[in-house]
Every structure is written in C-alpha cells, then in structure tokens.
Phi, psi and omega in degrees: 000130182281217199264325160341292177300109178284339185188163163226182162208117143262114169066058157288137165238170184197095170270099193242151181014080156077005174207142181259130194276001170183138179102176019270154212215148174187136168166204196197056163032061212255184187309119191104318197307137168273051236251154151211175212233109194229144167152150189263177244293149192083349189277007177083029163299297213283339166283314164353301158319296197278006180263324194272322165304001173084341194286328167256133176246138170313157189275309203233156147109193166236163154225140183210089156312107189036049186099340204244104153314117188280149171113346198252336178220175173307114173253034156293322178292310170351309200269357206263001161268330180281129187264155198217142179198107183191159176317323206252358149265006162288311183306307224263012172263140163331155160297300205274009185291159173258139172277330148322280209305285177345309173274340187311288175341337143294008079018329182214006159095009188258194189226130179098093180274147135265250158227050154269168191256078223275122158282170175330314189292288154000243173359317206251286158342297201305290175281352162262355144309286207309327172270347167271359126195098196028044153233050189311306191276022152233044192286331183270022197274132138315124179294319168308339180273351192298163166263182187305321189281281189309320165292327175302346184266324023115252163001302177296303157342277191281355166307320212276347196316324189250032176048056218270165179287324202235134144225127190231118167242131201247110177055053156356289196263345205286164184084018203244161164288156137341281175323310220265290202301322184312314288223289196272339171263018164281308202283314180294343187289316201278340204278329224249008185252032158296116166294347177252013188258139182287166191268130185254130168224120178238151168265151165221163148279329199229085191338329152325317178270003166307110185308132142324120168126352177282144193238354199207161186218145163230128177267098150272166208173122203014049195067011129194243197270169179238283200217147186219097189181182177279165256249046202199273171333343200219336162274083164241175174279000183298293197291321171324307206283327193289310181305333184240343152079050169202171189253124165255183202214121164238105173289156165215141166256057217062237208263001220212134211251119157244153194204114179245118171334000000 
C-alpha cells in the first residue's frame, strides 16, 4: 500500500448465518479523497461501515486501514484515528452527557466521561468544533434535549475530535428538516475544503445529501459494489435507476446531485 492510501479492501466478505450479507467488496482510498456510499435499504452500507470503522471483521478477504491490517493489530489504538459518526455509536452515549463531554470523550475513543483527563489543548479543540459547527452555545446542555439538527452537529464534532486520518459518516443528514440539512451540508462543505481535513466516507439513501467537495462513489446493491468511481461517472441516471430498480432521472447542478421518479 503506498504512503498515500488510507485503505483497502481485498476480496472482503462479511459471513452471517449461512450467507455472506456483504462481498466480495474491493477498492481503495487515497489521501484527500471524498467518498459516498449509496444505495438501498439492505445493500450492505452499514456492514460496509462497520468493516471500515474496524467494529466488523471480515469473514474472508483483507481490510488495511491507515497502514494496519485488521486481525494484525490493536485495533483500540486503531479506532482512536478514525472518527465515526453513526447511530449504533450515539445509542451508547449517556442521557445525561454534557454535550462538551460528548466531543471531548472522543480523544480516547470512548463513550461516556468518567475521571480521565483532559488538557487545556483538549478543551480549547472541543469548543472550536463545536463552533465550526454551530453549536457552541450548547456545549453546557444535556445532550439529549438537544434536536436532531443539533445532535448531527454535535456528532460531526466529536468525530473530528481527535484529528483522525479517516471520517466515516453513517447518515449525516437523515431525520433532518431542509433548513438543518442545507445547513449541515454547507458547514461540512467548507470543512472539508481544508488540505488537512481527512479523507471521508459518508452513507447516504439520497443523492440530495451529497456534500459539495465529493470526489468519489460507491453504488450497492445486494451486498456488493454495483458501480465505483469517480462521482460524475458513477451517480447517473443509468446506474442509479439500475440500482433502485426504478427509472430516475439524475440532474447536476453544479456541485450538488438530484433525483426524480
């Protein structure tokens, strides 16, 4: 793998009760890159995810993350480069969390303060996420009273907290209003047009939700890739409409993907 490359995946498989629920799935990741992940319900995103987030091991195949082959290394040291922003890592945050404490607690990969320790730099990091997007003035709030538009911000926050290599966004935007999502895929737009900002894979359901700034796609499709490439080539209405098994019509607008029945 060159020095370039955040990842790979060969011949990956992911085998549950007597079928593999995803592969064989292969490509590859390089530094800068912008990736999204599309495709309906069942297509194997979220194992797709949880392979790349290290949470799932392959049945079969390689996966090699920021240098590190899983099955070969820690992957506690592992997971503390890659930022994660998904559901099944939200249900595990407390009710009763400070929402600082939410991105802090990404720092050491966990869920949950306890009595680890944080510095100044810790801190000061915490609140200028929390303000690049726009949610500063609820670092002393209960995470739970927050709304949906807020905890997604919340999230994004604590991915980036620990200045990961990798960011895997699993549905950014969903559950979001119009105003919330243009909103949050703006803030993300700009972050990502940083030279230092990591190389990113968000899931999506909805070509709408595509960040301005993607450079690249993957279409699914019973558990595995259907079409992969860069992102003009590969969201059309040909592969879309193949993929969803309905005929759509896919517009571009500048930088930003639409799609109508």
């Amino acid at each position: 793998m060159s020095a370039t490359t955040v990842l790979t995946l060969d011949s990956v498989r992911v085998h549950r009760d007597g079928k593999d629920i995803l592969g064989p799935v292969s490509f590859s990741i390089a530094a800068g890159e912008r990736w999204v992940i599309l495709g309906p319900n069942g297509a194997g995103k979220s194992t797709l995810m949880g392979v790349l987030s290290t949470h799932i091991f392959p049945s079969r195949g390689r996966a090699i993350i920021l240098d590190q082959e899983m099955g070969k290394v820690d992957l506690h040291e592992l997971r503390t480069r890659i930022g994660i922003s998904s559901a099944a890592l939200v249900s595990r945050v407390p009710d009763n969390e400070i929402v600082k404490d939410v991105v802090l607690t990404a720092a050491y990969a966990i869920t949950g303060r306890w009595n680890e320790s944080y510095d100044l730099w810790d801190e000061s990091r915490a609140v200028a996420l929390l303000t690049t997007f726009g949610v500063r003035e609820l670092g002393d709030r209960r995470y739970a009273t927050l709304s949906e538009g807020e905890k997604k911000r919340v999230q994004i926050a604590r991915a980036l907290m620990a200045d990961p290599e990798l960011l895997l966004l699993d549905e950014p935007a969903a559950g979001l209003d119009l105003g919330g999502r243009e909103d949050l895929l703006s803030r993300f737009a700009e972050f990502a047009q940083d030279p230092n900002a990591p190389a990113s894979v968000i899931v999506t359901h909805h070509i709408e939700e595509i960040p301005v700034g993607t450079t690249h796609a993957i279409l699914m499709k019973n558990g595995e890739i259907a079409v992969s490439g860069p992102i003009s080539s590969v969201v059309t209405s040909e592969h879309i409409s193949a993929v969803f098994d309905i005929d759509i019509t896919v517009t571009q607008e500048g930088a930003r993907f639409f799609a109508r029945a």
